[in-house]
Structure formats: C-alpha cells, structure tokens
Gaussian input, Z-matrix of N, CA and C with variables (Angstrom, degrees):
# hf/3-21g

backbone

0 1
 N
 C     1     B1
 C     2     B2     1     A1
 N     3     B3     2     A2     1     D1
 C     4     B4     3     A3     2     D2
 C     5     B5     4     A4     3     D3
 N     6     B6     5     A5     4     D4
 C     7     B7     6     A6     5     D5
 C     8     B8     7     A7     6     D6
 N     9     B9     8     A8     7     D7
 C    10    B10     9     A9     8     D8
 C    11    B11    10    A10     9     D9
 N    12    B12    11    A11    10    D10
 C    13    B13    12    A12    11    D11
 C    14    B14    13    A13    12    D12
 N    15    B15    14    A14    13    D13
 C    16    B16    15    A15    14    D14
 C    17    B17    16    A16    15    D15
 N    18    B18    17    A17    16    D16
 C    19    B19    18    A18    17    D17
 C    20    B20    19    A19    18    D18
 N    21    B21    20    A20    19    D19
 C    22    B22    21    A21    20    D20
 C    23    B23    22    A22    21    D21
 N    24    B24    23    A23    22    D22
 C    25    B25    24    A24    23    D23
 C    26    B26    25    A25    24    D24
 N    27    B27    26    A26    25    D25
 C    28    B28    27    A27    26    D26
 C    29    B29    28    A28    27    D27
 N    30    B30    29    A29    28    D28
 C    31    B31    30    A30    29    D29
 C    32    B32    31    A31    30    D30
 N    33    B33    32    A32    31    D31
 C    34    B34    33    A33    32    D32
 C    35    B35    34    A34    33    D33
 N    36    B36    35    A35    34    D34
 C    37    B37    36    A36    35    D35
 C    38    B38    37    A37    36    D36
 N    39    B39    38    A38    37    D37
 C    40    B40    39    A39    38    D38
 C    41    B41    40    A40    39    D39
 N    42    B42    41    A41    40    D40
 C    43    B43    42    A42    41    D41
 C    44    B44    43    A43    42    D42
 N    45    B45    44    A44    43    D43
 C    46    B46    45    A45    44    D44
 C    47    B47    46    A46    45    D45
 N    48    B48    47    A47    46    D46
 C    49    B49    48    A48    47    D47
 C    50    B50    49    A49    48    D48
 N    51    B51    50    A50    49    D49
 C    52    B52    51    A51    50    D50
 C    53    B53    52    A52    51    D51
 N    54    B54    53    A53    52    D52
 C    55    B55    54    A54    53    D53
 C    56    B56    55    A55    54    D54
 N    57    B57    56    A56    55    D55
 C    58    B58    57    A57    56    D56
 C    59    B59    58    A58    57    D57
 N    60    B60    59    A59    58    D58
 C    61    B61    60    A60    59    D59
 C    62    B62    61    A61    60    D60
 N    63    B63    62    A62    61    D61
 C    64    B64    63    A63    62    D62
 C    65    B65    64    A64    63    D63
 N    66    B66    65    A65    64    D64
 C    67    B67    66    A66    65    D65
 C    68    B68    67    A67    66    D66
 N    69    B69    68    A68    67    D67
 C    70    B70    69    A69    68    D68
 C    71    B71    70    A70    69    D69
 N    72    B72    71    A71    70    D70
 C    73    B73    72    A72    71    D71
 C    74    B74    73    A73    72    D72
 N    75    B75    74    A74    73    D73
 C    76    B76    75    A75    74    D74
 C    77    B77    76    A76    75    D75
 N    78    B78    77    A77    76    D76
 C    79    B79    78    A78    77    D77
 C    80    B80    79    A79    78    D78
 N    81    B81    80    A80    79    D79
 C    82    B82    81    A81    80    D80
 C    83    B83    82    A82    81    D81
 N    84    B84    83    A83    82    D82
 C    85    B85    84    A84    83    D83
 C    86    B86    85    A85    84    D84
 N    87    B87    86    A86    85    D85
 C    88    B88    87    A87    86    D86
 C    89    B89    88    A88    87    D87
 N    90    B90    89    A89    88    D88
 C    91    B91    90    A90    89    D89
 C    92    B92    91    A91    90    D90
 N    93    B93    92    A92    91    D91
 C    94    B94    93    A93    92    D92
 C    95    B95    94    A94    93    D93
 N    96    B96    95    A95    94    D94
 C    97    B97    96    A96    95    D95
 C    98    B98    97    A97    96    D96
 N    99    B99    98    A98    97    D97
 C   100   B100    99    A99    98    D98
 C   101   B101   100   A100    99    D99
 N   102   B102   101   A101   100   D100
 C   103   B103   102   A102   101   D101
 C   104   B104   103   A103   102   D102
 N   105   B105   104   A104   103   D103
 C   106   B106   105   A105   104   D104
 C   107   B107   106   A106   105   D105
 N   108   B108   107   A107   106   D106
 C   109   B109   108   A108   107   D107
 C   110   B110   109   A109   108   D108
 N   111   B111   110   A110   109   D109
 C   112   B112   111   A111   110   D110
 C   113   B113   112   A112   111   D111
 N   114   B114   113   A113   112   D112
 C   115   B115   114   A114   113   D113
 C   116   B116   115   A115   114   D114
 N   117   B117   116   A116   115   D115
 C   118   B118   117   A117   116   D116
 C   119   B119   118   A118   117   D117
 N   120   B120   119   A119   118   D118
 C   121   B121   120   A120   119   D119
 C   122   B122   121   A121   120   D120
 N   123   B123   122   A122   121   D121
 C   124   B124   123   A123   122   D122
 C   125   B125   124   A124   123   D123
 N   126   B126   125   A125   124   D124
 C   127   B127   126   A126   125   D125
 C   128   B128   127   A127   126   D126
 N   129   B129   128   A128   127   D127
 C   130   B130   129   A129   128   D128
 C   131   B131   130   A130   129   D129
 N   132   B132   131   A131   130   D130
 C   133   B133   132   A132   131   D131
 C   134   B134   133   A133   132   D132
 N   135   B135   134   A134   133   D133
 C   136   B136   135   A135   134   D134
 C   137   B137   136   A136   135   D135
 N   138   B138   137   A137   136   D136
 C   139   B139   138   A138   137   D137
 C   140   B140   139   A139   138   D138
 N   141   B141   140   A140   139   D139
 C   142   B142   141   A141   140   D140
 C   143   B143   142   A142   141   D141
 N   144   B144   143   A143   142   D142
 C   145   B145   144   A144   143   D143
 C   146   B146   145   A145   144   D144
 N   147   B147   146   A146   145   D145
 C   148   B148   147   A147   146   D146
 C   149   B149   148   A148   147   D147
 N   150   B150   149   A149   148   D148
 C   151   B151   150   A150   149   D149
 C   152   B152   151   A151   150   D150
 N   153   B153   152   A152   151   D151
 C   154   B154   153   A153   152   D152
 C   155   B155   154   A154   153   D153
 N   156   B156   155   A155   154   D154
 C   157   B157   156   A156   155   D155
 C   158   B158   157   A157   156   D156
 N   159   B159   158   A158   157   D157
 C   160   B160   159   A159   158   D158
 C   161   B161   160   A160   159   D159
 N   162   B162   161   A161   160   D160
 C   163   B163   162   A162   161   D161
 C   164   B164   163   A163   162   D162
 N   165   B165   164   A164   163   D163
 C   166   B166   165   A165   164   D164
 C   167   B167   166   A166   165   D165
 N   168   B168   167   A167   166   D166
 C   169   B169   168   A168   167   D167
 C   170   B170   169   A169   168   D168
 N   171   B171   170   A170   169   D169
 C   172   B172   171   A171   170   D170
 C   173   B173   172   A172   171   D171
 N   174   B174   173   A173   172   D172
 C   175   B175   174   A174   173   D173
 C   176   B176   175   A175   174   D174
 N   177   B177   176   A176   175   D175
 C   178   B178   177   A177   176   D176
 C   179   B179   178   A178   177   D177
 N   180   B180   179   A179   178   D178
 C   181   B181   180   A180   179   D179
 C   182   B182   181   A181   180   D180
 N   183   B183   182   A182   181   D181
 C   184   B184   183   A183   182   D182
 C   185   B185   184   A184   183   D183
 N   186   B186   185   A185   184   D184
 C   187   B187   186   A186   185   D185
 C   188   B188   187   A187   186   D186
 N   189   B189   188   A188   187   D187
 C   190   B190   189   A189   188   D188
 C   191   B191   190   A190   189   D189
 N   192   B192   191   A191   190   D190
 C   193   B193   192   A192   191   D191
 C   194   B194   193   A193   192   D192
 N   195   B195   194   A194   193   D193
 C   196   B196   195   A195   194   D194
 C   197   B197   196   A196   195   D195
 N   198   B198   197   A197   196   D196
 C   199   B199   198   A198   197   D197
 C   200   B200   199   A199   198   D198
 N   201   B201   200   A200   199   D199
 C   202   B202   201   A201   200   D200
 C   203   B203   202   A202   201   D201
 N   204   B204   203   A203   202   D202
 C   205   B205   204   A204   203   D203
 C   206   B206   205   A205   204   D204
 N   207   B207   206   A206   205   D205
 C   208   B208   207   A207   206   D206
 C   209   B209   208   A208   207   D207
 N   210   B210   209   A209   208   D208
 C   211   B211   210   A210   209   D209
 C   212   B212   211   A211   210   D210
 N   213   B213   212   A212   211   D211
 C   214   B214   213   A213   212   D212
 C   215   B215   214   A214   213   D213
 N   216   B216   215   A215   214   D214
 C   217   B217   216   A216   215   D215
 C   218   B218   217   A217   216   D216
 N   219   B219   218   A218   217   D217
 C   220   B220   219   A219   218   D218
 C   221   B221   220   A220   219   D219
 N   222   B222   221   A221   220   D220
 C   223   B223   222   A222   221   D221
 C   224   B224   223   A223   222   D222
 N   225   B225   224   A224   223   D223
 C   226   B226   225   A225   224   D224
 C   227   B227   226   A226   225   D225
 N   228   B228   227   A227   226   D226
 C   229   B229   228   A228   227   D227
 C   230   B230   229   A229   228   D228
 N   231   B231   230   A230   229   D229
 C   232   B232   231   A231   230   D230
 C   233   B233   232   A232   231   D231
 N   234   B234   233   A233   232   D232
 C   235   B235   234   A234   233   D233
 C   236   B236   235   A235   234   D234
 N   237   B237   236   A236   235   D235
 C   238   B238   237   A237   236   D236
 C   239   B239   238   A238   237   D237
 N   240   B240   239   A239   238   D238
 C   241   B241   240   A240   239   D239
 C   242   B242   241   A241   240   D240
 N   243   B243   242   A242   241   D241
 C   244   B244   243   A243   242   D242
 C   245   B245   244   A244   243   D243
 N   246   B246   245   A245   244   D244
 C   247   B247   246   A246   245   D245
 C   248   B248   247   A247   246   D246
 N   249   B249   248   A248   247   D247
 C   250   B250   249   A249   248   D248
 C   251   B251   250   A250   249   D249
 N   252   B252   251   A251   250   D250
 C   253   B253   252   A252   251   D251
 C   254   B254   253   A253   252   D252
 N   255   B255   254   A254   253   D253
 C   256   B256   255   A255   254   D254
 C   257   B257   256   A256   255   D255
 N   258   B258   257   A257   256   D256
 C   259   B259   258   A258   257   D257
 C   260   B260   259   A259   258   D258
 N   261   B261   260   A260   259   D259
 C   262   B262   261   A261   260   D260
 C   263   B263   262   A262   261   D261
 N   264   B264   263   A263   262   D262
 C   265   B265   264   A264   263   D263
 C   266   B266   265   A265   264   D264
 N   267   B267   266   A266   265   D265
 C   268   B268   267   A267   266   D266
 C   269   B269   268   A268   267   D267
 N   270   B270   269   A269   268   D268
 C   271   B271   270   A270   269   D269
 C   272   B272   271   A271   270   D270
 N   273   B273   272   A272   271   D271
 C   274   B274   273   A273   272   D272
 C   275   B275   274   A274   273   D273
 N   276   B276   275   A275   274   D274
 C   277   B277   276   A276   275   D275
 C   278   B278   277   A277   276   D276
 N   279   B279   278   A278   277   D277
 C   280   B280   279   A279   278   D278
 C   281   B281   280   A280   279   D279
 N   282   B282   281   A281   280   D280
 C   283   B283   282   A282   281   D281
 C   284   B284   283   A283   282   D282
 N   285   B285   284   A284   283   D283
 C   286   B286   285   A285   284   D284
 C   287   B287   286   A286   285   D285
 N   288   B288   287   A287   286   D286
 C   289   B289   288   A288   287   D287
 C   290   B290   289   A289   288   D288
 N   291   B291   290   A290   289   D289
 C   292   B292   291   A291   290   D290
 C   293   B293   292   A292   291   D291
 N   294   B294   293   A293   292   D292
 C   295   B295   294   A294   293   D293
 C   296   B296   295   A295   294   D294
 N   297   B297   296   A296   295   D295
 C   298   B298   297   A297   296   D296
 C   299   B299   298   A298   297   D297
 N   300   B300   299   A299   298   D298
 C   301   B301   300   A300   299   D299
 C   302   B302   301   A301   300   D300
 N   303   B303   302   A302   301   D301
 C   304   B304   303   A303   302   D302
 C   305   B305   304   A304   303   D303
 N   306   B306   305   A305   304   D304
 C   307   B307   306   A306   305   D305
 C   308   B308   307   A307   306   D306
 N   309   B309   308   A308   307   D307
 C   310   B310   309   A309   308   D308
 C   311   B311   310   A310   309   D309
 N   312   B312   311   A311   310   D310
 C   313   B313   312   A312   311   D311
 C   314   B314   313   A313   312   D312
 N   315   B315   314   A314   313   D313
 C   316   B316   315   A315   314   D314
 C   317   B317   316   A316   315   D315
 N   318   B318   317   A317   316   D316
 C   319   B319   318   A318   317   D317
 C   320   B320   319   A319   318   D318

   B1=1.4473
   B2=1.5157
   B3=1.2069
   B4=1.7347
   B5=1.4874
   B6=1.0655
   B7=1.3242
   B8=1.2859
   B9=1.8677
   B10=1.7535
   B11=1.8821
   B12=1.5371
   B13=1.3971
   B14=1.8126
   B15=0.9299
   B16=0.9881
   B17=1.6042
   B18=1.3143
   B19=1.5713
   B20=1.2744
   B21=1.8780
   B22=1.0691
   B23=2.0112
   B24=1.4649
   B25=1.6720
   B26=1.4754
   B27=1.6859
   B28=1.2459
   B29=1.7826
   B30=1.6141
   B31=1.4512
   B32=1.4357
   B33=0.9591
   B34=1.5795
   B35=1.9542
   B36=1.1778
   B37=1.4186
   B38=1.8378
   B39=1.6886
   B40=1.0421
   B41=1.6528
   B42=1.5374
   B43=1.1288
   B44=1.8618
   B45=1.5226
   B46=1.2747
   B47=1.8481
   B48=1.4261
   B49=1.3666
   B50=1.5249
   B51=1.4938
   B52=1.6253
   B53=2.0870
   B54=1.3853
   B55=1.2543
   B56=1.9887
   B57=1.3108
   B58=2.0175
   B59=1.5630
   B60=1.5569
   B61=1.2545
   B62=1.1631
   B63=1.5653
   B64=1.2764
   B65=1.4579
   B66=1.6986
   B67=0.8883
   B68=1.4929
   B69=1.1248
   B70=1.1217
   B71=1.5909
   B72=1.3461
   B73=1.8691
   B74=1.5980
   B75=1.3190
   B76=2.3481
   B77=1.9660
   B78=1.3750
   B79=1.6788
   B80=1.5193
   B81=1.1085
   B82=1.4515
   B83=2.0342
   B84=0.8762
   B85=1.3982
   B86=1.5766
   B87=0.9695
   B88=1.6354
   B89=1.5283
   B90=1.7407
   B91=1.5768
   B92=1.3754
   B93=1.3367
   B94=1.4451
   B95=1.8362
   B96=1.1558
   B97=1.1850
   B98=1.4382
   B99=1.6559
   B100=1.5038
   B101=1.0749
   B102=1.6134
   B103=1.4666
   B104=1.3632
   B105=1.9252
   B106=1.0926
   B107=1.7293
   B108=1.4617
   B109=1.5033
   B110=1.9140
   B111=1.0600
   B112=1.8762
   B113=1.2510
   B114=1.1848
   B115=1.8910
   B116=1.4742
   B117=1.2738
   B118=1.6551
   B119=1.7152
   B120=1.5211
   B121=1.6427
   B122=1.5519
   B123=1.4326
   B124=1.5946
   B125=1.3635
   B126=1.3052
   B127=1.0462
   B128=1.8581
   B129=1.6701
   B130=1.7001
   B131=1.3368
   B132=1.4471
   B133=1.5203
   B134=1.5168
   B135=1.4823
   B136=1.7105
   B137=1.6398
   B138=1.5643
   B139=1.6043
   B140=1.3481
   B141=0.9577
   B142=1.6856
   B143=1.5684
   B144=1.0225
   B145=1.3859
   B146=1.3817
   B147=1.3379
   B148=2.2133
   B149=1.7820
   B150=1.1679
   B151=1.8374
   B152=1.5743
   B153=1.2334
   B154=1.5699
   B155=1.1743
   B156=1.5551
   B157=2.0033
   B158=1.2325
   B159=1.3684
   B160=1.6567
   B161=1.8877
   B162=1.4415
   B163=0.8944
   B164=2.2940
   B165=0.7507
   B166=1.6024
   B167=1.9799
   B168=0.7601
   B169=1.7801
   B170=1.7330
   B171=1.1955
   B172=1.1756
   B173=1.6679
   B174=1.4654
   B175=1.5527
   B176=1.5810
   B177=1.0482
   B178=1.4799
   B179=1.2937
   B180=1.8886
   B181=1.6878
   B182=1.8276
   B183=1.4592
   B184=1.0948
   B185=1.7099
   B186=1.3307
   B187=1.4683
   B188=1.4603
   B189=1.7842
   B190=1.4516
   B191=1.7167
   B192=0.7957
   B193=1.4402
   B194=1.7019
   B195=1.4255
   B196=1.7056
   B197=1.2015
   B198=1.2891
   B199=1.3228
   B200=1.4333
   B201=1.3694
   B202=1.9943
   B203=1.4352
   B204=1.4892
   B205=1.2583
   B206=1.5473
   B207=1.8150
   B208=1.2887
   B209=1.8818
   B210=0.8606
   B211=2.0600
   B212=1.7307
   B213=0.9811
   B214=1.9906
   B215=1.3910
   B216=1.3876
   B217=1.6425
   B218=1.0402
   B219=1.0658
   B220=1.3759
   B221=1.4277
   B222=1.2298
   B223=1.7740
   B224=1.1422
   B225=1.8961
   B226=1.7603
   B227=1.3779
   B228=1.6197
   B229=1.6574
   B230=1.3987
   B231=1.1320
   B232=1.7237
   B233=1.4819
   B234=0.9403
   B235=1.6618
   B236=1.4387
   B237=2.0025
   B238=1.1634
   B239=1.3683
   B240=1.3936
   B241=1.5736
   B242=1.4668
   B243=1.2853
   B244=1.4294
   B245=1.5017
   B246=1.2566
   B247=1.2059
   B248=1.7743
   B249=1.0112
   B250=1.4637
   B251=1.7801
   B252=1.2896
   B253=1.6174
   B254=1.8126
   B255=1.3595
   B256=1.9262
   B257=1.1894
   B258=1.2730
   B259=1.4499
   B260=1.3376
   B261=1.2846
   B262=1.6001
   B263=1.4278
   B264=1.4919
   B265=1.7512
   B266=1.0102
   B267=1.1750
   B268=1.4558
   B269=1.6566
   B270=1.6563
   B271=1.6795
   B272=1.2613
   B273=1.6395
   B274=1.6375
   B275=1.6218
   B276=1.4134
   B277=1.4989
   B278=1.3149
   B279=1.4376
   B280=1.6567
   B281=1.6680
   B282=1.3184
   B283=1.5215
   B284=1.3593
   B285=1.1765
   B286=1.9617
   B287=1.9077
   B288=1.6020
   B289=1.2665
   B290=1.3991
   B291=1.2896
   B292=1.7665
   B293=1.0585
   B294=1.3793
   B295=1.6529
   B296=1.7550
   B297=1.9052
   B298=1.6112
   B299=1.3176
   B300=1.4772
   B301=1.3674
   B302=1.8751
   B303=1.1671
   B304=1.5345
   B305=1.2882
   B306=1.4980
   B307=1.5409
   B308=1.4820
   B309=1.2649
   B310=1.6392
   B311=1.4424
   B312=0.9143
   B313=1.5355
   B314=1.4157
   B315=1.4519
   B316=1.2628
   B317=1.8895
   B318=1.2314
   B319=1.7509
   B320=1.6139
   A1=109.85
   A2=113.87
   A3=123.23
   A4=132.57
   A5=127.18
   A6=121.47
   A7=100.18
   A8=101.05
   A9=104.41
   A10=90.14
   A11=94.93
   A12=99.26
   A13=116.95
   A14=140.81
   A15=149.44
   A16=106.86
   A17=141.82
   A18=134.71
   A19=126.07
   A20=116.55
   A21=112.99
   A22=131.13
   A23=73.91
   A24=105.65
   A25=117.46
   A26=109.18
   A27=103.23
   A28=95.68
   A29=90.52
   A30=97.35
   A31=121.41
   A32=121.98
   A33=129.11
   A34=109.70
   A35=105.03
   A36=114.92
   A37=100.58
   A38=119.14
   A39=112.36
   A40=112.15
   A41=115.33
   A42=113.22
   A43=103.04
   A44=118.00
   A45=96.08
   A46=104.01
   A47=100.91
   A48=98.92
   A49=113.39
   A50=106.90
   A51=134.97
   A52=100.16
   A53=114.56
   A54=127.68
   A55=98.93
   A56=88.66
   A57=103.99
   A58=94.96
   A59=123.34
   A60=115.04
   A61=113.04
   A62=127.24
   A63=130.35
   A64=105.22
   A65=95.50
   A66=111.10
   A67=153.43
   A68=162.64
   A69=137.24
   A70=124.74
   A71=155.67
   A72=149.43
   A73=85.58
   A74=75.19
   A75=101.06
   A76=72.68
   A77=83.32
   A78=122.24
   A79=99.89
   A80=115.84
   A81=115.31
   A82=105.42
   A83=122.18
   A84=125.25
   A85=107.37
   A86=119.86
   A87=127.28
   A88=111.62
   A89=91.16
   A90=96.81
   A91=92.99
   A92=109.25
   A93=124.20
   A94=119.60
   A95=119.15
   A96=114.66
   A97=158.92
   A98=85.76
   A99=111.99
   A100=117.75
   A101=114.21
   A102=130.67
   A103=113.87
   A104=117.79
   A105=108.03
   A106=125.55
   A107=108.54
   A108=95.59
   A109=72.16
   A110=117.12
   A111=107.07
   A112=116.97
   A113=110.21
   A114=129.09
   A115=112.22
   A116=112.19
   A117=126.73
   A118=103.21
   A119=109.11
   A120=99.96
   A121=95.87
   A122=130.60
   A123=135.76
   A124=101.09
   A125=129.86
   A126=140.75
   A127=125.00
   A128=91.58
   A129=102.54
   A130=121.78
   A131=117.00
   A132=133.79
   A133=108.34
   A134=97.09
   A135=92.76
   A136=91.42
   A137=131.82
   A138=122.91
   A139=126.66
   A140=106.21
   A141=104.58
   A142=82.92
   A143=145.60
   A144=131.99
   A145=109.84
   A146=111.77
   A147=116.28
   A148=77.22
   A149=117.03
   A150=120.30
   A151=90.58
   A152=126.70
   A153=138.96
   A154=105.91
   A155=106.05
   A156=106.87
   A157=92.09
   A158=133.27
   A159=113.54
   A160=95.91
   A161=125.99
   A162=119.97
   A163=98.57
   A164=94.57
   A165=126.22
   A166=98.97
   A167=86.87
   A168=89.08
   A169=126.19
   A170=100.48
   A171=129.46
   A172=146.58
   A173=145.22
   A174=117.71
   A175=99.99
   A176=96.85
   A177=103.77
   A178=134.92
   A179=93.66
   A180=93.83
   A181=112.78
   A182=128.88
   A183=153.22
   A184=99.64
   A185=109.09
   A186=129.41
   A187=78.13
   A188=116.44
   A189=124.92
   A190=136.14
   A191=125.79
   A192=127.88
   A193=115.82
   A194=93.04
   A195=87.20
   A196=132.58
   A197=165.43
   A198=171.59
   A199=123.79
   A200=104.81
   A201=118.25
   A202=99.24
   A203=112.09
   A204=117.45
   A205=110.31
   A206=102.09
   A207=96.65
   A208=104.64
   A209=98.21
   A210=109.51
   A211=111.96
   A212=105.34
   A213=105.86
   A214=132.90
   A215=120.11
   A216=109.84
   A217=120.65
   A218=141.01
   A219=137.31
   A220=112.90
   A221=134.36
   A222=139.43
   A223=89.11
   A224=108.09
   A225=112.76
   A226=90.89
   A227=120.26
   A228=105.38
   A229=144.16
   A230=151.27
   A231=139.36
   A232=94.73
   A233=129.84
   A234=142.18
   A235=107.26
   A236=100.74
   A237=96.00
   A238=102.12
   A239=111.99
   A240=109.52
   A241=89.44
   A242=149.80
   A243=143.21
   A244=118.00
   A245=141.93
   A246=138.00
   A247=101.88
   A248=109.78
   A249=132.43
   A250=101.24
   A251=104.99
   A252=103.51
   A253=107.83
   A254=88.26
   A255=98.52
   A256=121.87
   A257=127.26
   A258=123.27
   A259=120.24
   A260=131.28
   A261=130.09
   A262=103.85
   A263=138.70
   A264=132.44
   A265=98.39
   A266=160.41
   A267=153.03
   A268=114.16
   A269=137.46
   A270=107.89
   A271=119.60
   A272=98.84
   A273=102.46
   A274=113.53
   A275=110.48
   A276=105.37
   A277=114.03
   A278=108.46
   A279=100.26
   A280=128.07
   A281=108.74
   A282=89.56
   A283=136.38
   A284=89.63
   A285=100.44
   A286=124.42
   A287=102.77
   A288=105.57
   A289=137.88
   A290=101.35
   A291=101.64
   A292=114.31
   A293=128.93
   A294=122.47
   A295=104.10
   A296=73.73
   A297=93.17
   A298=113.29
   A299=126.24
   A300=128.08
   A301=88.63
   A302=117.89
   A303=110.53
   A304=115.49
   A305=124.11
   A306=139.88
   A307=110.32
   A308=97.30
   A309=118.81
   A310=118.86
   A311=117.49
   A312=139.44
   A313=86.29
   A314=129.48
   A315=123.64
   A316=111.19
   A317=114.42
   A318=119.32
   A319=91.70
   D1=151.99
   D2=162.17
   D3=-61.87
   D4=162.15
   D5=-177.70
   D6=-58.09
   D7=152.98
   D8=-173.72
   D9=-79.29
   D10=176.38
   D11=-173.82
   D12=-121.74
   D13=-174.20
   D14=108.22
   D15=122.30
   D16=-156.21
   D17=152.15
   D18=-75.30
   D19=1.71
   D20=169.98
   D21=-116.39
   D22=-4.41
   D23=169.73
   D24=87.95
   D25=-12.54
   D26=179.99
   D27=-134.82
   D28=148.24
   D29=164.28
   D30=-124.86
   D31=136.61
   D32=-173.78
   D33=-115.35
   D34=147.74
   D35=-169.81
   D36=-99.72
   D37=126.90
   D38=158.47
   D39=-142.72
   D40=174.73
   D41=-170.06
   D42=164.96
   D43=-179.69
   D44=-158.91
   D45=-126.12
   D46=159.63
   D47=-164.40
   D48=-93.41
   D49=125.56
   D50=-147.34
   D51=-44.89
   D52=-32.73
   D53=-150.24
   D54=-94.26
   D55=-58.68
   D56=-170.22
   D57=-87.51
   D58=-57.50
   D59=-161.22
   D60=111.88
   D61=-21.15
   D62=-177.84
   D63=-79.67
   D64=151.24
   D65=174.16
   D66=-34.96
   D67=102.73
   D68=-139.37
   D69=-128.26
   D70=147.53
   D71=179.76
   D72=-114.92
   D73=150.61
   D74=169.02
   D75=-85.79
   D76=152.63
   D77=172.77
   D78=-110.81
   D79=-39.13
   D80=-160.04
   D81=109.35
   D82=17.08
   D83=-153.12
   D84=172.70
   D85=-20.79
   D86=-174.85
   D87=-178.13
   D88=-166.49
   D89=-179.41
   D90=-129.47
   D91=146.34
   D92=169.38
   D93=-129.70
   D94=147.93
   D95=157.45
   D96=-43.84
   D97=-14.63
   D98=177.38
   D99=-128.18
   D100=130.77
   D101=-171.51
   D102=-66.74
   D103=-20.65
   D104=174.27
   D105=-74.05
   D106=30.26
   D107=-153.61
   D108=-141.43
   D109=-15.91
   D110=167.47
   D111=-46.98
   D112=130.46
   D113=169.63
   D114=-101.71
   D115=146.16
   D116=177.57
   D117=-65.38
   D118=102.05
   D119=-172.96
   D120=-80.44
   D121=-10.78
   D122=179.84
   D123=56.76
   D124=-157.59
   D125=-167.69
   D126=-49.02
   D127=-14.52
   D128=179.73
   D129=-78.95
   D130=-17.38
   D131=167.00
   D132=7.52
   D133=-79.70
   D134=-147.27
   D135=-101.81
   D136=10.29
   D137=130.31
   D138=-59.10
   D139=-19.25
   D140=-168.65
   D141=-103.70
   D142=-47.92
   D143=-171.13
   D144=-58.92
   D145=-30.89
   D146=-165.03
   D147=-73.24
   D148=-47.57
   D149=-151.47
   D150=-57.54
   D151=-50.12
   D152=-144.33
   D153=-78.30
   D154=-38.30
   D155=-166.09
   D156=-104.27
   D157=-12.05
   D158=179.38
   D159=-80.76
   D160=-22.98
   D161=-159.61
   D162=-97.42
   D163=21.98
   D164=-165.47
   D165=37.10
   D166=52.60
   D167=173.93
   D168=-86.29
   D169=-8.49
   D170=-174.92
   D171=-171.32
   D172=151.84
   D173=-165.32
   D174=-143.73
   D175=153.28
   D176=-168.24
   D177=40.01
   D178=44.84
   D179=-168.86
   D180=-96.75
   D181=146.99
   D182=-132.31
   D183=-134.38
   D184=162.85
   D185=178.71
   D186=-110.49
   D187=133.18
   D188=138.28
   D189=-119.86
   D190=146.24
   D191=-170.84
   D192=-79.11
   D193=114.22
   D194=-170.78
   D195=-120.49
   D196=-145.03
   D197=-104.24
   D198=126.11
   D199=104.47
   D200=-169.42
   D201=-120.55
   D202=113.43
   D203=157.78
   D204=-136.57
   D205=-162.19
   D206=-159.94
   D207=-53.43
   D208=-54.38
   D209=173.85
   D210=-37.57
   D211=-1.90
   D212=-169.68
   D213=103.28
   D214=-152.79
   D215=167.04
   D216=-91.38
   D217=-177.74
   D218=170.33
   D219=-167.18
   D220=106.30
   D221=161.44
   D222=-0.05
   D223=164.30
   D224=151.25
   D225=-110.89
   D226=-45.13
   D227=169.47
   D228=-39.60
   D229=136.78
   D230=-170.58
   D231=-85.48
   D232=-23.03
   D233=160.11
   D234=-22.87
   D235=-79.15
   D236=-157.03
   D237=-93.42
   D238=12.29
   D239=-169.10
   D240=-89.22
   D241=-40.49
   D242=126.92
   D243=-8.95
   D244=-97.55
   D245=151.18
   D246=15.69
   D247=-75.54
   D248=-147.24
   D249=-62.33
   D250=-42.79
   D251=-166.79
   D252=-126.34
   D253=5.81
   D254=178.79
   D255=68.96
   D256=-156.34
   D257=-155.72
   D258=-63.88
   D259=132.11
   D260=-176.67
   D261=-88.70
   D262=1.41
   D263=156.95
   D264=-97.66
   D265=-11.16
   D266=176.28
   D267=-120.52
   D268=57.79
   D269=-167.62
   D270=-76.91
   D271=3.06
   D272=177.99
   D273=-86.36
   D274=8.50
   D275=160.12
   D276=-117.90
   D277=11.94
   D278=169.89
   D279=-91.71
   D280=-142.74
   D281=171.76
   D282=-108.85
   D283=-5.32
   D284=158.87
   D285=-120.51
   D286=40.48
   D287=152.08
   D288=10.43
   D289=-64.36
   D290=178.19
   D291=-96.21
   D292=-10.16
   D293=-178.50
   D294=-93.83
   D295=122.78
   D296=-162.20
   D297=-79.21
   D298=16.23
   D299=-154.54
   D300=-118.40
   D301=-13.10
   D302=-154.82
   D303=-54.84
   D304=-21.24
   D305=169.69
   D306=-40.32
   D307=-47.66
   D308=178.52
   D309=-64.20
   D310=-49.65
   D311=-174.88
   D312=-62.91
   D313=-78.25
   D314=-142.83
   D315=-89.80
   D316=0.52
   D317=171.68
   D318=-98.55

C-alpha cells in the first residue's frame, strides 16, 4: 500500500453493499459490515474503489479520513461515524447494541 494520507493519517474505504444496502469497510480483501475490521488502503483508496465498483462489489464507495488507536478505527467525520454504528435515536438497533459507551464514540 501507499503512504497513509490526510490530517488523520489513515484512510479507510466505505460505501454500500449492492444487494442489502448496508453499509460497508474495505478489509483489505473484501467488504464487511464492521468498521472494526477497516484497513488503511493509504494512497490506493480510490484504485481499489474504480477495481471494486467496476467489479460491482460495492456502490457509492468513498475514501474516508480516519483515526487508529489502541481502541481501533474510528471515522473523523460524525457522518461516517454514524454510518458505522447506525442510528443515533435507536443504538439498540444498530450494531453494537450493548456497548454503552457508543454515544461517545459517535459525538
């Protein structure tokens, strides 16, 4: 991969999956539902995105700017940090339900 980019040093690939609609992270190898499993595509971003949607693997997928520490990745946008864990009036229908901190995570 290329140098990571941006003011947050990492970039992560998202966008939505052609079949469900849900949301989707580059793995490095695929797409998954969970942001905890996004890899720094660095400078390959929007190659791996032309590769992905011509290969219809994915739609309307985007370069985002992210944040990796010991705790994982994390969006810098509240956008995709939304995206990422689903609805902020309901977190008991998103995807981490029981983690009581997610308020936090996503403001």
């Amino acid at each position: 991969m290329g140098q990571t980019g941006g003011e947050y040093g990492v970039r992560i690939l998202t966008g939505n999956d052609l079949k469900t609609g849900d949301v989707t992270w580059w793995t490095g190898t695929g797409w998954s539902r969970h942001v905890d499993e996004a890899v720094d595509a660095g400078a390959d971003g929007e190659q791996i995105i032309a590769r992905e949607t011509a290969a219809r693997n994915v739609n309307a997928a985007y370069v985002v700017e992210a944040e990796k520490d010991e705790t994982g990745i994390r969006p810098a946008h509240i956008k995709d940090r939304i995206r990422a864990v689903g609805p902020t009036v309901r977190p008991d229908l998103g995807l981490k339900p029981a983690d009581p901190s997610i308020g936090n995570w996503v403001i």
